[in-house]
N, C-alpha and C positions, 0 to 999 in steps of 0.2 A: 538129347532132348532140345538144349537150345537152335540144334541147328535145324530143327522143325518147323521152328517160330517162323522162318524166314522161307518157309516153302510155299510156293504162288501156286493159284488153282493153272491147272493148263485145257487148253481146248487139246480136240481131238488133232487138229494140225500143232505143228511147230512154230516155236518162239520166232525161229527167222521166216516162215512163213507170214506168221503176226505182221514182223513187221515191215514186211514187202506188200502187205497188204494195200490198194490202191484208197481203198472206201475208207475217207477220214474220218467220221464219227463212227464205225465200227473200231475203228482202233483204237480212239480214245476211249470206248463204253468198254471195252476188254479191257484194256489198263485199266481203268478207274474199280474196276468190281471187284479187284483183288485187295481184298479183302480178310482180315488173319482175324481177327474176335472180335464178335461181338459186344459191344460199347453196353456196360451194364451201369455205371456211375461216372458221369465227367468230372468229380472233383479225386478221383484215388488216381494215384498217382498226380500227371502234369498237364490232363488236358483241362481245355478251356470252360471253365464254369460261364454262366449267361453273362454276368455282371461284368466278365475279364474280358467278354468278346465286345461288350458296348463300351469300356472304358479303352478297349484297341480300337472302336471306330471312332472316337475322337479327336485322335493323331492323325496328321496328313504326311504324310513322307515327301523328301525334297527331290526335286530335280536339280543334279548340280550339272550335269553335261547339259549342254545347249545345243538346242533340236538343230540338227545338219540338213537346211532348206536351201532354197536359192536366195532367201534378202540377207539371210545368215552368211554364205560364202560372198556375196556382193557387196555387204557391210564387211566383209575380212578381208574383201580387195581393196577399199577405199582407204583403210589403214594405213596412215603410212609406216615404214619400219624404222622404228625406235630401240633404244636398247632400254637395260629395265632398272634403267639407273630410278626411274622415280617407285618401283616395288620395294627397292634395297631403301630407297629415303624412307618410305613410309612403313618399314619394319624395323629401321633405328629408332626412326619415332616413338613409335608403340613404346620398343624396347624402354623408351627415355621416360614417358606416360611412366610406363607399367614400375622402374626402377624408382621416378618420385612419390609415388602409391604406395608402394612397399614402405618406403624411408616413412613414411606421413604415418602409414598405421602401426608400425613397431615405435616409434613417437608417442602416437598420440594415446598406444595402449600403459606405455610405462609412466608416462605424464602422468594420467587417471590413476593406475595404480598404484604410483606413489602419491599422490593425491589421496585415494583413500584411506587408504594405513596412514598415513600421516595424520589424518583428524583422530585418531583410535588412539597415538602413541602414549598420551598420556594414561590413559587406562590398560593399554600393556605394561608400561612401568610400574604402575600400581599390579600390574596382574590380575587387572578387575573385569575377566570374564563376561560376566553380563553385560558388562557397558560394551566390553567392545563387541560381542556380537549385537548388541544392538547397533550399535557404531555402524557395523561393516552391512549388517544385513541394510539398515535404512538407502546408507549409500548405493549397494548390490541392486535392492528395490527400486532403486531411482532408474539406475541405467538400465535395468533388465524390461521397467515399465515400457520406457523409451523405445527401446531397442526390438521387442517382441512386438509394441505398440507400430511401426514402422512398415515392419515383417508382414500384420496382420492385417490394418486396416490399409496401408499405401503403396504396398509390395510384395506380393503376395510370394512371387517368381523368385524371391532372395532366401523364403525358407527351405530347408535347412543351409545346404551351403552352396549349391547352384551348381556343383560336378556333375551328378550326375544328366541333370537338365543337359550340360554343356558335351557330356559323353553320347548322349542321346542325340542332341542338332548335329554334329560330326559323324555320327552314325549313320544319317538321313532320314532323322526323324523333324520334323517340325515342329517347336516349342514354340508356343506365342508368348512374349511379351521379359524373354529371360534376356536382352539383349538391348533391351529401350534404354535413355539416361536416368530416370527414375528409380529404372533395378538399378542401377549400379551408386547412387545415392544413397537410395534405401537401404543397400547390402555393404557398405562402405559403413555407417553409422553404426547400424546394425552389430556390423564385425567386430568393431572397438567397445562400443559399449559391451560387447557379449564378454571378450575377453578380459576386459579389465575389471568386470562385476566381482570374477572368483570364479565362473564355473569350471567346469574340469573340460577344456575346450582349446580348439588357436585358431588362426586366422588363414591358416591354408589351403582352405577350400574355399573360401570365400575369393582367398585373393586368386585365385585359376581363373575365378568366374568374372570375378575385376576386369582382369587381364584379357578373358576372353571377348569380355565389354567395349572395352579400348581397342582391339585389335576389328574389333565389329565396325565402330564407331566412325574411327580415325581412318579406316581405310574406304569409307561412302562418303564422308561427307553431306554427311546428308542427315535430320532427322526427324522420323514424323511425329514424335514428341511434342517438337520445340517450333516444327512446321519449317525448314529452309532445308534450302538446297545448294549447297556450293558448285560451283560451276570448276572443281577442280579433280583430277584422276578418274574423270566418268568410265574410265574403259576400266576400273575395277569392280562396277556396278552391277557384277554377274554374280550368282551362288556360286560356281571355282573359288574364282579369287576372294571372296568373302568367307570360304569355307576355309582357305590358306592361312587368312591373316586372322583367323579367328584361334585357331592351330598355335599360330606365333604367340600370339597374345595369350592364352593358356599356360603356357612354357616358359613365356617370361613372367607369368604371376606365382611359378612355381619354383621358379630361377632365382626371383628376387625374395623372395620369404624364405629360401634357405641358402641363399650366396653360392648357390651351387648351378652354374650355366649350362654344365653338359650335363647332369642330372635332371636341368627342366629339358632339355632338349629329347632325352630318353623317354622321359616320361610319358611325353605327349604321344611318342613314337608306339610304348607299351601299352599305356593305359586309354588315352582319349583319344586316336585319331585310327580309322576303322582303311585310312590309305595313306600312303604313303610316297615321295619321288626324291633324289637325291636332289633336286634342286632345292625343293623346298625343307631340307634340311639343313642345307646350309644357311638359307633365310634364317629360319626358327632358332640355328645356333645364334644367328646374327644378331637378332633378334634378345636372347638369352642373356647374351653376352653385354649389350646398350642395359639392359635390367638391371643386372647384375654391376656393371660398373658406377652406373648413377645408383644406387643402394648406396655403395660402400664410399663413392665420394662424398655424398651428402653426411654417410654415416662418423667418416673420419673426422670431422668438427664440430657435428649437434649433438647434444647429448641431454632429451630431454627437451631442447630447443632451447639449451642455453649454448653456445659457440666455445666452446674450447680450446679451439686453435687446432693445429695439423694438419692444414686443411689437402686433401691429397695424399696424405704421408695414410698407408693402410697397414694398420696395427693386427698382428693375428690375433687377438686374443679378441680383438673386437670385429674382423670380418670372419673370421670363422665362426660358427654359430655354438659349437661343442667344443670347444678347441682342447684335445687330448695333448698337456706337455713331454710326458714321458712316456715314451715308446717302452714295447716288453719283445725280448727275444722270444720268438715261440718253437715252439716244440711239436712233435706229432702225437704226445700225448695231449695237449690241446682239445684234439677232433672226439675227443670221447665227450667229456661236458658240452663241447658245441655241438653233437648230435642230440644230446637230452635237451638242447634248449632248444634247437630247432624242432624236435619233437612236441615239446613244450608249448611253443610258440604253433605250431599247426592248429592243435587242439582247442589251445585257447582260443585262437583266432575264429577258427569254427564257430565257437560259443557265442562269444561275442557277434560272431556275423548271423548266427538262428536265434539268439535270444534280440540285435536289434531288430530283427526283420519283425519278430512276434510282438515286441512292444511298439512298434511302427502300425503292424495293422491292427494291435487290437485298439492304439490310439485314432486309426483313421476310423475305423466300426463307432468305437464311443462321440465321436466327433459326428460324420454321420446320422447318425441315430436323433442330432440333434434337429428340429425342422426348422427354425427360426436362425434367420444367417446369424443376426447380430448375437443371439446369445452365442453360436459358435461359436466367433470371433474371441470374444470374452473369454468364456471357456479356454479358447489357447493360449491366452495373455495370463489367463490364470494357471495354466500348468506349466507355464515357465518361470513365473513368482514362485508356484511349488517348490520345484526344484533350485532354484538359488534357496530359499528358504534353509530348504532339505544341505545343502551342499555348505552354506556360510555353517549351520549348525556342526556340523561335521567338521569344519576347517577351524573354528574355534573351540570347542571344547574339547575333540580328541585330546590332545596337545596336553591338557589337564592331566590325564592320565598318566601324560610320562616324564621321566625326570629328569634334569639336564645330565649332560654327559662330556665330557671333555674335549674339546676341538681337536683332534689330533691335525688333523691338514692345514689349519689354519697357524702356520708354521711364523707368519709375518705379524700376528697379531704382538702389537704396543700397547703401554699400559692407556695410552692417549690414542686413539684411531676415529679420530673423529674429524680427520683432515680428510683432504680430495685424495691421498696417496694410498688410504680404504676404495675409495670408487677405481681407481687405476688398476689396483690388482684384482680385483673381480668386478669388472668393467659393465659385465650386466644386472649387477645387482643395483634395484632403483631406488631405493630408499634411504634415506642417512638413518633411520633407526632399523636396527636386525629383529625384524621378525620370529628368525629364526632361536630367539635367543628368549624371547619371554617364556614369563615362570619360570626365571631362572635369575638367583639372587645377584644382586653387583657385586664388583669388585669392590676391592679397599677404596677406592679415591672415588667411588660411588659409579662409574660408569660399565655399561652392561658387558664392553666387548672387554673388558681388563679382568676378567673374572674366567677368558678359555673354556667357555663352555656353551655348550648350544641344548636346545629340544628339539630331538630329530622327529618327531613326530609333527612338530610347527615347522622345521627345514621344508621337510617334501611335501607336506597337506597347504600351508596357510603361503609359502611365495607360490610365486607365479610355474607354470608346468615349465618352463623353459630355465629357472633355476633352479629347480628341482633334480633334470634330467642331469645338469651340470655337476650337482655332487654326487649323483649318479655315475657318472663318468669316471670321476676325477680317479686317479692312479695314486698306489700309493697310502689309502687310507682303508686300508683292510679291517681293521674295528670300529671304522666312525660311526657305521649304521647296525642298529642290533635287528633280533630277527623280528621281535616286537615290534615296530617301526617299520620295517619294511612288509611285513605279509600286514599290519593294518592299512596301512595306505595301499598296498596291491586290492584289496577286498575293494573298501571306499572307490577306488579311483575306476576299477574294473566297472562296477556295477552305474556308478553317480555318469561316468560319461557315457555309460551304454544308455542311459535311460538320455543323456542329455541332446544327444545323437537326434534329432528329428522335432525336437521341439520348435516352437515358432519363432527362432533366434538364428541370426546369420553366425553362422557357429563350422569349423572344421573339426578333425578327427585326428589329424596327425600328430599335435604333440599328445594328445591321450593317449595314440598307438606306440610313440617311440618311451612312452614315460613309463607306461603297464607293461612292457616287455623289458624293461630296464629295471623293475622294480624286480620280477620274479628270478631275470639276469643273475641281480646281485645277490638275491639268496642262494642262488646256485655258488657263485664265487665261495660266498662266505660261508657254505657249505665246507664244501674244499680247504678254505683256510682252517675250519674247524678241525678238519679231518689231518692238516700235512704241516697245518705253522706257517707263519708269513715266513717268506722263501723270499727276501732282497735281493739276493743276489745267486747265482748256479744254475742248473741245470733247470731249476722248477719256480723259476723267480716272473713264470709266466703266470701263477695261479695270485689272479689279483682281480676282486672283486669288479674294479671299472673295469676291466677286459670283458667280463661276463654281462658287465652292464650294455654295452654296448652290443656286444652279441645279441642280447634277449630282446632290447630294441629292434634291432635288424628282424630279428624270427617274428616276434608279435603283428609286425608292419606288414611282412612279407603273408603273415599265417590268415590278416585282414582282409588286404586288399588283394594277395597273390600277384605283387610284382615282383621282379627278380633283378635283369640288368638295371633299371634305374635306379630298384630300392640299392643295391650294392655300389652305385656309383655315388650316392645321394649320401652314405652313411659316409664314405671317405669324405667327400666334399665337407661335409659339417664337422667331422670329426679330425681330419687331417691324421688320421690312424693309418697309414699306407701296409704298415706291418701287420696290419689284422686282416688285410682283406681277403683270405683264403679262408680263414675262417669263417669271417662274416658271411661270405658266400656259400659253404656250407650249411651254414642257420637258414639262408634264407631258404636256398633249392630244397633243404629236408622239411621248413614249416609249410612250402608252398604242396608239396607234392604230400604231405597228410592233409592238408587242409582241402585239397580238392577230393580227398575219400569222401568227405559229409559232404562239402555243399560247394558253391560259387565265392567269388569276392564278393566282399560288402556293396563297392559300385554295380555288379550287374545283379546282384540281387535286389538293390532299392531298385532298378532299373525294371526289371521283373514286378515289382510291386507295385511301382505307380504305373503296370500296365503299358510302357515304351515297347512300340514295334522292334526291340534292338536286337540286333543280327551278331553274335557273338564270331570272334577269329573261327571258331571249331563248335558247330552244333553239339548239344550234350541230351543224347536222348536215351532216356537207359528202359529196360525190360527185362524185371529179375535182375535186378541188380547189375546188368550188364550192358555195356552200352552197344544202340545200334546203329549197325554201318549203316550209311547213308548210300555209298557204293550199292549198294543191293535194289536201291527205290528209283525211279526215273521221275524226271518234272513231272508226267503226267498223271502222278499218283497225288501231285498237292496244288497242280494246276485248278484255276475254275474253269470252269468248262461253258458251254454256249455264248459266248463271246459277242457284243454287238459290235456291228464294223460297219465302217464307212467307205464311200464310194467315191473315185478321182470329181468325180460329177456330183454332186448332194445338194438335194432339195433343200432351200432353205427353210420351208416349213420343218421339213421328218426330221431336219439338222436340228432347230428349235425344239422342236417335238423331243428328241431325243434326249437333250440336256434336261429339258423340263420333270422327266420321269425317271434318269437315272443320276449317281452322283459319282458316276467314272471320272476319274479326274485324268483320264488318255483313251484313246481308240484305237486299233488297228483297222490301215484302211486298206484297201483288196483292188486287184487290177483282171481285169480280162483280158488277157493279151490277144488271142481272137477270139469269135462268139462259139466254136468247140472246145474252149479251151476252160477249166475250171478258174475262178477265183484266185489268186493268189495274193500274199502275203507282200505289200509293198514298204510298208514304213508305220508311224504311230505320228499321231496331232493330240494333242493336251485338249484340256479340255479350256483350259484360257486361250489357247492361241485359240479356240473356236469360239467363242466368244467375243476375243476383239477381232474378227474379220466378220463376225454377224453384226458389232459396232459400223464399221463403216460397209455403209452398203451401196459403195461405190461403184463396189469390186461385183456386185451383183449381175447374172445376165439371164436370159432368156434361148435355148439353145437353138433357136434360127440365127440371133445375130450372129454370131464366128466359130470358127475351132474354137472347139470351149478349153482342147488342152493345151494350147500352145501360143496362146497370146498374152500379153503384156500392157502396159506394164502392172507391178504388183505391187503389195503396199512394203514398204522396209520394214529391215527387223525390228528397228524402236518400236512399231508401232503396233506390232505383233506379242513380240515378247514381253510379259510384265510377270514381275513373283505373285503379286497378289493384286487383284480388280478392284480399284479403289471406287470406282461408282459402281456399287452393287446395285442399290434401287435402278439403277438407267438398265441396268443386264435386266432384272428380273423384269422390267415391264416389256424391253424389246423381246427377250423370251415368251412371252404374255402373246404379245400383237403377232410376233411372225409365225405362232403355232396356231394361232384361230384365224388367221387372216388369210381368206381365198385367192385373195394375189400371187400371194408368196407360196403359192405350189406353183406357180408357174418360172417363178425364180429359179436363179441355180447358185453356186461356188462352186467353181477350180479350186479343188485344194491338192491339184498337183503342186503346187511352187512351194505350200507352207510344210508338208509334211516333213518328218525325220525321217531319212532314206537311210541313215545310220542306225536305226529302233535298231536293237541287239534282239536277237531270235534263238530257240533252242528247238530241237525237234522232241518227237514226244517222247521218244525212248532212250534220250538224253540221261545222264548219269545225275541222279540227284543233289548227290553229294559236291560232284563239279557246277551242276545251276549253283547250289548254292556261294560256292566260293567266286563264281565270276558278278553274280547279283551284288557280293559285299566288296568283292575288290574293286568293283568299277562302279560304284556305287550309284547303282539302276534304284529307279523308282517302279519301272514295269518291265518284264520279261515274257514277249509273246512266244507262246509255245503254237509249232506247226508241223504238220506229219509230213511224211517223204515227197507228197505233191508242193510241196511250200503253200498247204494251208489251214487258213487258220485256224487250231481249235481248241484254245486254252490262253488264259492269262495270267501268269504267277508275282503277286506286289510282296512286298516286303511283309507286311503280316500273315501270310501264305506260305511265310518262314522263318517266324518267330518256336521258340521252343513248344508252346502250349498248342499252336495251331499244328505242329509235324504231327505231334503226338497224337492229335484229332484227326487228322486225315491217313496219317496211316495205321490208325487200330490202334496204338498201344495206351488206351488210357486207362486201362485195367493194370498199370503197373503201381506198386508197393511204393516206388522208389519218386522222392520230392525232392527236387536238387536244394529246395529252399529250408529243408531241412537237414 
């Protein structure tokens, strides 16, 4: 039955008759009317509802290849040849930016944090509950006002964490204003006060989009912000190389917030960067790598931003982020629990990725709904107080509940640990009083840590997700954490960060995803150990709950986002576990490959949601539950069709006239080569270069004065090529004068010299499945489709190939099946 689905009407000739066929719009109207069902509801299944196709026309898609003209190749003559020693300077640089950003916000989050448990401590010695949630909430409230306050009314572009925006511009989509110095102030303040509040949240989304700030910034010199213009690396003033260094700066914001350089460097490769060249690989490691060194120098002496001393000297316990001390021999019976966590991890991940997507839109519907901007605003500033609210609530009174328990690991504890030789040995932990340790009586000589015992329920819920993750880890301590403690904070932590996830807060997702797969990790381990006895030493001395911890991390991450080589490069790098990584990699390949049963990763599904044109590696178009080959469809089944086109010769009025009534943002323009001959398919002109050659109307003639195709001279590229027209008002009134003005039909342009003779072209009966891979690999903004005459009669953009538009144009939106489900 399925293979009916895909049976095309035929005429009484043949397919290769079709397509020998001479008569071009017979051929397209034959392709186009095949047609497989009838469109009975556009919201079942994936096609496009009205709202989804008006919030797709809002996006402009980029042009990064630069139109192949003649002031284009005459500006690439005049060049002279250099080597690219100044690209290599300006992606150390970044690297060096993006490595003192990192240091600054791992700083300035533990500062604050120990700053606010430190106003509460006296009310945790007393074990006075209500004081210190009020304690923590008022402070929470302070920074979360701040911080969402920023987000809301001064940056709008930093909420939530700015990835997927940055997956989206890298894709070829046009984002306004996620790349200005304000977002990245705004999202910078934003980030620290979010994570230092309490929420269940880190900074590694935020810092990608840092990263990708810097790497935007540093590499123009330029900003229309602040209004100047440096007169320094103007030849990287193009979408390319801004597309590159934007790549780098991503990789090193993701390099420097986990000490992991070839982990950022994968990353970018996997998750955000839609092309790829080995040169610019090496860059982005290079790049990585400047990150990641300036972290760790800076990190070897400040602590807190008091100086230490070491300066240089890099301690592992403090440049690793997880630092695992005890290695476990493994075994092949290993892979049985790491396929239940990777299974584990799929599933959950799934959940997580369709319950946020559901509280994402029924928060944009409630939001929405509201008519008055300014209460909106309000409204989100007050459901981010919500949720601290909700979350400090949680993080102090759980803890109540349970009762201290004996430190097993904490194998160094003195009856006196009240010196700096306590911060040495667990070097991230930011506060001289233990958290971890209220409601829980002192020792004989009165002080809390001489008494060996902690509440693991205040361990994992009330510190920070990054020492949480770490007792999570640790090896060796098979009873520290009971199941009580750990499936309550899996429940809290699951549910508190999924809701937290899209709030009006510069907020990440990563340590919530390595810390919730660490959490159900360990009850898997401590499953096991319940089951076989702690095994120290022989054959089975591999069943040890931080093994599993760290697994169900990897699975959860992987089961989220569905990365694979960098999430498995990224767990060694933080973990320095080299002896797990066979395992690990089986968590992640078995969470990634259930987690794509239900739905997408978390990034292309927000991506899906805020309506982004994005062009995924492998279109996912299913029918009956099964997905359909693209192999089977030709461009000219999602092609538009009646195409307006220009002429080597164009009136300057019908030119004006032209832009005036449509909002193409490119043309294909057509040649006669002699007057028997049809029309053909010459090249594509933007719709700005038309624009700025209707600015200078220099170039203007009348066709008695000369060969209109063949004379000179022409304007240069500068003055032609611009991203965006900054004197809009001067376009719209010259569009205004030269469409009603009698003169200007007597005008003309040459637009032989400015067209793209490189425009990429498909014919109609082209493989659709191949349009689509060469539209994302070479990342086209327009793709003119033309029949066997070379012409033209179709034009396929990037939302002509978005999931929701295939599904519209080739029938299937009668299907069950919701990827976002």
């Amino acid at each position: 039955m399925f293979s009916l689905l895909f049976q095309k009407k035929t005429t009484d000739s043949s397919e290769d008759q079709l397509l020998l066929d001479e008569d071009g719009p017979d051929l397209i109207n034959s392709l186009n009317s095949r047609k497989w069902y009838r469109r009975r509801n556009t919201r079942k299944g994936y096609g496009c509802m009205e709202h989804e196709k008006e919030c797709l026309a809002i996006h402009e898609s980029l042009d990064y290849w630069p139109s192949h003209n003649e002031p284009y190749k005459k500006w690439l003559q005049e060049k002279p040849y250099r080597s690219d020693w100044d690209r290599w300077f300006l992606m150390g640089l970044i690297g060096m930016v993006v490595g003192t950003m990192g240091f600054l916000i791992h700083q300035i989050i533990e500062y604050l944090f120990h700053l606010k448990w430190e106003l509460a401590e006296t009310y945790i010695k007393n074990n006075d509950f209500h004081m210190t949630w009020i304690c923590a909430l008022g402070t929470g409230l302070a920074m979360i006002a701040v911080s969402s306050g920023l987000v809301v009314f001064f940056c709008p572009s930093s909420s939530p964490s700015g990835l997927p925006e940055v997956i989206g511009f890298l894709n070829g989509t046009s984002v306004q204003h996620i790349f200005n110095i304000k977002t990245f102030f705004g999202t910078f303040i934003s980030c620290v006060l979010t994570v230092a509040s309490g929420l269940f949240c880190g900074p590694e989304g935020p810092m990608v989009h840092m990263g990708a700030i810097v790497g935007f910034g540093l590499s123009q010199f330029q900003s229309e912000t602040l209004g100047f213009e440096l007169p320094f690396f103007t030849r990287f003033r193009n979408s390319a190389d801004k597309r590159n260094f934007i790549t780098a700066g991503a990789g090193a914001g993701i390099a420097s917030v986990f000490r992991a350089p070839v982990g950022g460097l994968l990353f970018v490769l996997e998750e955000v960067a839609s092309f790829w060249d080995i040169r610019l690989a090496w860059q982005t490691f290079f790049c990585c790598l400047m990150a990641v060194f300036t972290t760790d120098l800076l990190s070897s002496s400040f602590w807190l931003f008091v100086y230490r001393g070491h300066f240089g000297f890099f301690k592992a316990e403090k440049r690793i982020l997880f630092w695992v001390k005890n290695l476990l021999d493994m075994s092949v019976l290993a892979f049985i629990p790491t396929i239940i966590i990777g299974i584990m991890g799929g599933l959950l991940g799934a959940l997580f990725v369709s319950l946020n997507i559901k509280i994402n839109a029924l928060r944009g519907r409630i939001f929405d709904a509201i008519e008055r901007e300014s209460i909106r605003k309000i409204s989100k500033l007050l459901e981010a107080l919500l949720v601290l609210v909700v979350t400090v609530t949680v993080t102090v009174y759980v803890p109540y509940f349970f009762p201290c328990t004996p430190a097993m690991s904490l194998k160094d504890y003195q009856a006196e640990n009240t010196s700096d030789q306590w911060h040495n040995t667990t070097s991230n932990f930011s506060s001289p009083r233990e958290i971890s340790e209220y409601n829980c009586p002192p020792g004989p000589n009165g002080t809390r840590q001489s008494n060996r015992t902690f509440n693991q329920a205040a361990a994992l819920l009330v510190e920070n997700g990054k020492r949480g993750i770490m007792f999570l880890f640790e090896r060796g301590t098979q009873e520290e954490f009971g199941y009580g403690a750990l499936v309550t904070t899996l429940f809290f932590y699951f549910f508190l960060s999924c809701w937290t996830a899209g709030t009006a807060v510069a907020s990440g997702l990563v340590i919530p995803m390595l810390y919730t797969g660490a959490l159900y990790g360990r009850i898997i381990g401590l499953l096991l150990v319940s089951m076989f006895g702690v095994q120290e030493e022989g054959i089975a001395s591999w069943i040890d709950p931080g093994l599993f911890a760290a697994i169900g991390a990897a699975s959860f991450f992987s089961g989220v986002s569905r990365l694979t080589i960098s999430l498995t490069v990224i767990m060694v790098e933080i973990t320095n576990d080299v002896q797990s990584i066979l395992v690990i990699m089986v968590a992640v390949m078995v969470a990634k490959m259930i987690g794509d049963w239900f739905n997408t990763s978390l990034y292309s599904a927000l991506l899906k949601l805020k309506c982004f044109p994005y062009l995924e590696s492998t279109p996912r178009i299913f029918y009956c539950k099964k997905t359909v080959n693209l192999e089977l469809f030709t461009a000219s089944d999602v092609m538009t069709p009646h195409v307006r086109v220009l002429h080597l010769q164009q009136n300057v009025a019908s030119l004006a006239d032209l832009l005036v009534k449509t909002s193409h943002s490119a043309f294909p323009v057509v040649y006669k080569p002699d007057p028997e001959h049809a029309e053909v398919f010459l090249g594509t002109i933007t719709r700005s270069e038309l624009c700025m050659l209707l600015m200078n109307d220099q170039i203007f003639y009348t066709p008695s004065d000369r060969e209109p195709l063949n004379f000179g001279p022409y304007l240069k590229y500068e003055e032609i090529t611009v991203e965006k027209l900054r004197d809009m008002a001067r376009v719209t009134r010259l569009l205004g004068q030269y469409s009603t003005g009698p003169e200007y039909q007597q005008l003309f342009i040459n637009l032989k010299p400015y067209l793209n003779k490189s425009a990429v072209a498909v014919q109609a009966h082209f493989s659709l499945h191949r349009t689509y891979i060469i539209f994302r690999t070479l990342g086209l903004r327009h793709l003119t489709v033309v029949d066997l005459q070379n012409q033209v009669v179709g034009m396929i953009t990037r939302k002509d190939l978005t999931t929701c538009q295939l599904m519209d144009k080739l029938g299937f939106c009668d299907s069950d099946e919701d990827p976002l489900d």
